[in-house]
N, C-alpha and C positions, 0 to 999 in steps of 0.2 A: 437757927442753925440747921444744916442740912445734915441729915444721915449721914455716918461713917460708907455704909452704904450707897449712897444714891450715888449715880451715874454722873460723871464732868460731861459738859457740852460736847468736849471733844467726842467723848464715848457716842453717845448719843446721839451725833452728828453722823458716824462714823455709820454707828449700827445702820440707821433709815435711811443712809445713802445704799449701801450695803443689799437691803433688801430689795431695792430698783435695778439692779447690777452692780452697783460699786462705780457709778458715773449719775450726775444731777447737777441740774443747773440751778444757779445760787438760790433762786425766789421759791422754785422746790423744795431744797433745802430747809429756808429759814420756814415754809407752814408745817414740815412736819417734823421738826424739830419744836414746833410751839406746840402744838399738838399733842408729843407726847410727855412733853411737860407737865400742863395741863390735865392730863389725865394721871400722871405722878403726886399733881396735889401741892408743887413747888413756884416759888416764885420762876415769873417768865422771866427770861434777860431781853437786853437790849438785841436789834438787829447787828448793829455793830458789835455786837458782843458775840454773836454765833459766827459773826462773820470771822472774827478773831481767830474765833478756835478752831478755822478750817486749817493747819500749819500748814506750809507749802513745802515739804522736804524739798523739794530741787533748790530753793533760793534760800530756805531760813526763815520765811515771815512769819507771820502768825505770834500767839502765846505761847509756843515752845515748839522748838526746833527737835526734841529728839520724846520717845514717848512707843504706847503701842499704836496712837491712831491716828495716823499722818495721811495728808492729803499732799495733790497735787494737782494744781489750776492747768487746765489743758487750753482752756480758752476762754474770753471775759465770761463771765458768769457761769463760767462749766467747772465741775472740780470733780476728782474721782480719788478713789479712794488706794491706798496703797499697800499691794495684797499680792500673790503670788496668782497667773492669768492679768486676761483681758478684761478690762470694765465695759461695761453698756448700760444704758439706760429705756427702760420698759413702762411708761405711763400708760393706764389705763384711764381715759379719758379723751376729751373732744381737743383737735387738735387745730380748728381754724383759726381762732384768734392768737395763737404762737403765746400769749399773754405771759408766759414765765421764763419763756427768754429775752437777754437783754437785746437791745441794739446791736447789730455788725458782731455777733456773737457765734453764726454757725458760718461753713463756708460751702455746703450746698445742702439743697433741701430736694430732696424726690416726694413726688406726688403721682399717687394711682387714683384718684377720688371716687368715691361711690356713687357715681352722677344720676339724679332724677331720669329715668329714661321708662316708663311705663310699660309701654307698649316690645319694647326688646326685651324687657324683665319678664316679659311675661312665657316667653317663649323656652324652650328646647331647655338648654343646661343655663340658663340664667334663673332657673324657679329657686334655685335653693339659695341664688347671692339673693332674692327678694324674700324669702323666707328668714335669712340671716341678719339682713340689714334693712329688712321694711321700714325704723325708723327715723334711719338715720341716711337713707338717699339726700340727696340736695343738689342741687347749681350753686356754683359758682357766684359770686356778687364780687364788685373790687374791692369791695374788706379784704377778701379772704388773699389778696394780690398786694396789697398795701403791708399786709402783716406780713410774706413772704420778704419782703423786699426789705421790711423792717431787719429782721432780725439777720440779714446776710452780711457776710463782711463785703466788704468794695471788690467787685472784680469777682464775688461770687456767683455760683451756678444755681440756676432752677431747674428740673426737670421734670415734665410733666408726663405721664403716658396716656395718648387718648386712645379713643376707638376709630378706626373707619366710617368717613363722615358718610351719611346717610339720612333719607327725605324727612326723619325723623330727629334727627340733632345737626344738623346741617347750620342751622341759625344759632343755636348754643357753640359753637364750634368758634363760630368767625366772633362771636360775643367773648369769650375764653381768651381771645387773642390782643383784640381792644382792652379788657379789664388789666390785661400782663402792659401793655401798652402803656394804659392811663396812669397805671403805678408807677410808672419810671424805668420797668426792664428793657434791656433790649435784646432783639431777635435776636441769635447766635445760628440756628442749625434747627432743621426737620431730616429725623434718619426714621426711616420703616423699620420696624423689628419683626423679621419674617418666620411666624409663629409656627406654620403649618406646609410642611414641605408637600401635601394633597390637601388643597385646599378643600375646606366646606364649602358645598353648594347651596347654598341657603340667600335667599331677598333676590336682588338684583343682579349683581354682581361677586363672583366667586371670593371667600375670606378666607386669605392665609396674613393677613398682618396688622398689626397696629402701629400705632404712631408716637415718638417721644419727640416731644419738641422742647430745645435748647434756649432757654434765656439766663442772660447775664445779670449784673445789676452795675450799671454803670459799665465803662468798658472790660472787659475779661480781664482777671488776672493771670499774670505769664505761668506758667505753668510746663510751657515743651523747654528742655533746653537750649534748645538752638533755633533758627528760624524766626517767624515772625512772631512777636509779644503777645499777640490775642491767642495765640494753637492751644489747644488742650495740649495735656502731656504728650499724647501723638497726637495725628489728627485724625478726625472721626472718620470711620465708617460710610460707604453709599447706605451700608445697611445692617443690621443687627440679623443673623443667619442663624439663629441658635433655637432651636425647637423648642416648645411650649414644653412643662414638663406629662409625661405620661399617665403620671397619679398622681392625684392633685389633693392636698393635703387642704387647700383654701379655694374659694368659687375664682377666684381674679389672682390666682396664685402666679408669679413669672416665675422664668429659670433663674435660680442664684449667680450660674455664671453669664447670664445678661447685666447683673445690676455687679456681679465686680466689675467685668469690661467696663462700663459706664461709667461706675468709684473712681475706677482706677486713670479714667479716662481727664473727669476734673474736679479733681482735690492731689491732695498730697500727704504722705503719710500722718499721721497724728492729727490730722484735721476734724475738724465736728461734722456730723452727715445727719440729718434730720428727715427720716420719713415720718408723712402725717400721718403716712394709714396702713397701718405696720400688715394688715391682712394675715400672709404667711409667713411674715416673717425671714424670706429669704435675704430682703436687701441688708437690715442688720446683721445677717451673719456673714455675709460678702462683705462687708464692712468691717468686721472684725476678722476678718482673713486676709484681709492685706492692710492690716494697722491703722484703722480709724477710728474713731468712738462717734459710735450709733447712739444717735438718739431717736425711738422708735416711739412714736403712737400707735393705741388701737382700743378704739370706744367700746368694742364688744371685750366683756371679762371671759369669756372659754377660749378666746384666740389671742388675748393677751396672756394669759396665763402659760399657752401652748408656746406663744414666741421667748418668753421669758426662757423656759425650759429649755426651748431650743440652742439659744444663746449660752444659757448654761453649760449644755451639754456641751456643744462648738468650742466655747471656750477652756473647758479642760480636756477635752481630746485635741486642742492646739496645743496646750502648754505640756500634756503627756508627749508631745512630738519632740520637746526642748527644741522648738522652734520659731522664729517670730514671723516664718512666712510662708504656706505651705498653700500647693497647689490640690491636694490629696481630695480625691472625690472622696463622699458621702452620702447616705442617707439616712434622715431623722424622722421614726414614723410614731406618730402616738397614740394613746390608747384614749379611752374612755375621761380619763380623770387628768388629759393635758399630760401626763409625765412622756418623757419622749426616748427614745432605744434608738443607739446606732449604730444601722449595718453598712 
């Protein structure tokens, strides 16, 4: 018999979703929910049995329909939790093999990746992104292409941002493009995002931008109201015009209102949005600004830590607005120990 005391799964479920944002996808869920079982000292349940006890307020499922710790399934294998604000999700870990979301379960995925490049790491303000993630640099392989395409729903977006190709990734470049290729995506769109209104004079060739390029999975879902069936919600941009930020809180940090344009450009509200490499954290909280649920990686624990915070913070100065959609600039600056203040 269990303690008058111990914890229902619901509880439980509830709490460890809770402490990731209040959003996790199901396979999440069920290992730390076994976890902290286990560490309780109590018999484990069945998966089917944790699965149970996620209730889905909006339809009734579940072991019980009314209660303090109700859930609500946003999309296959995603559930968050139902609370007063925004949910998000903050995994501190490796995010290449996608392996704890289901199939056709997010509907875009953003990628910054921390690409192997030596010789540019070594130079001017890249010393501290190599300082930071000596690690954890890498390329590319079609794994990492196969598992994107895995977990998208039909008609989802990929969006990748690269660098300006140059004598030294020039061949990773066009490799990048084949491995999205061999997966099954296809091309959509290449738009410049123009970082730097005086460019740096630096190599060959003057740098004011980089690159995000568009891939679908299978043909695009409709998304514009009117017009042709493949348009994003509007159609894209020649070009992303929106200045890099001034103080930069991450080495590879972008503007937030780059990565809402973008959100907002293809998905649709309530959608699941998955960046692998959470860095600064902007594109989750652009995702939470125009009603999406973020689901963020990021391998390093001081910048995981930092985005969680940020998220936090984002999210009760949205719900302090009594609003569910606000244009309102901010800034989120933090201190020493990840806690973060906004002016």
């Amino acid at each position: 018999m269990f303690a008058t005391n111990t914890p229902s799964i619901h509880q439980i479920a509830w709490e460890e979703i809770e402490k990731l944002g209040g959003l996790a996808p199901l396979q999440k869920i069920y290992k730390l929910v076994i976890e902290r079982m286990k560490n309780m000292d109590i018999p484990l349940p069945r998966l089917d049995s944790i699965r149970g006890a996620l209730v889905d307020k909006t339809t009734g499922t579940g072991r019980r329909a009314t209660g303090d710790y109700l859930f609500e399934r946003v999309a296959k294998g995603v559930y968050k939790v139902i609370k007063d604000g925004d949910s998000f999700c903050v995994l501190n870990e490796s995010s290449r093999n996608l392996n704890i979301l289901e199939d056709e379960s997010v509907h875009a995925v953003l990628a910054d990746h921390p690409w192997f490049e030596p010789k540019s790491h070594k130079s001017g303000n890249q010393k501290s992104f190599t300082q930071d993630y000596a690690e954890e640099t890498f390329r590319y392989t079609i794994e990492d292409f196969k598992a994107k395409y895995r977990v998208l729903v039909d008609g989802g977006y990929l969006v990748e941002n690269l660098p300006a190709e140059n004598a030294e990734n020039t061949e990773y470049l066009m490799n990048i493009r084949q491995y999205a290729k061999e997966a099954g995506f296809h091309f959509y769109a290449l738009v410049p995002w123009i970082k730097h209104r005086v460019p740096n004079n630096t190599g060959r060739t003057q740098k004011d931008r980089e690159y995000l390029i568009f891939w679908t999975k299978n043909k695009p879902r409709r998304l514009a109201p009117i017009g042709k069936p493949y348009f994003t919600r509007t159609m894209l941009p020649s070009e992303f015009d929106i200045s890099a930020p001034a103080r930069k809180q991450h080495q590879a940090e972008k503007p937030k209102e780059l990565y809402k344009r973008i959100i907002d450009l293809i998905t649709e509200p309530n959608d699941v949005i998955v960046e692998q490499f959470g860095g600064s954290g902007n594109s989750a909280v652009a995702a939470l600004e125009i009603n999406r649920h973020p689901i963020v990686y990021e391998i390093m624990e001081k910048f995981s830590k930092k985005i969680f915070n940020k998220l936090k913070l984002a999210s009760q100065f949205k719900l302090s607005l009594n609003t569910k959609n606000t244009n309102t600039n901010y800034e989120l600056v933090f201190g020493e120990d990840g806690q973060a203040t906004l002016f």
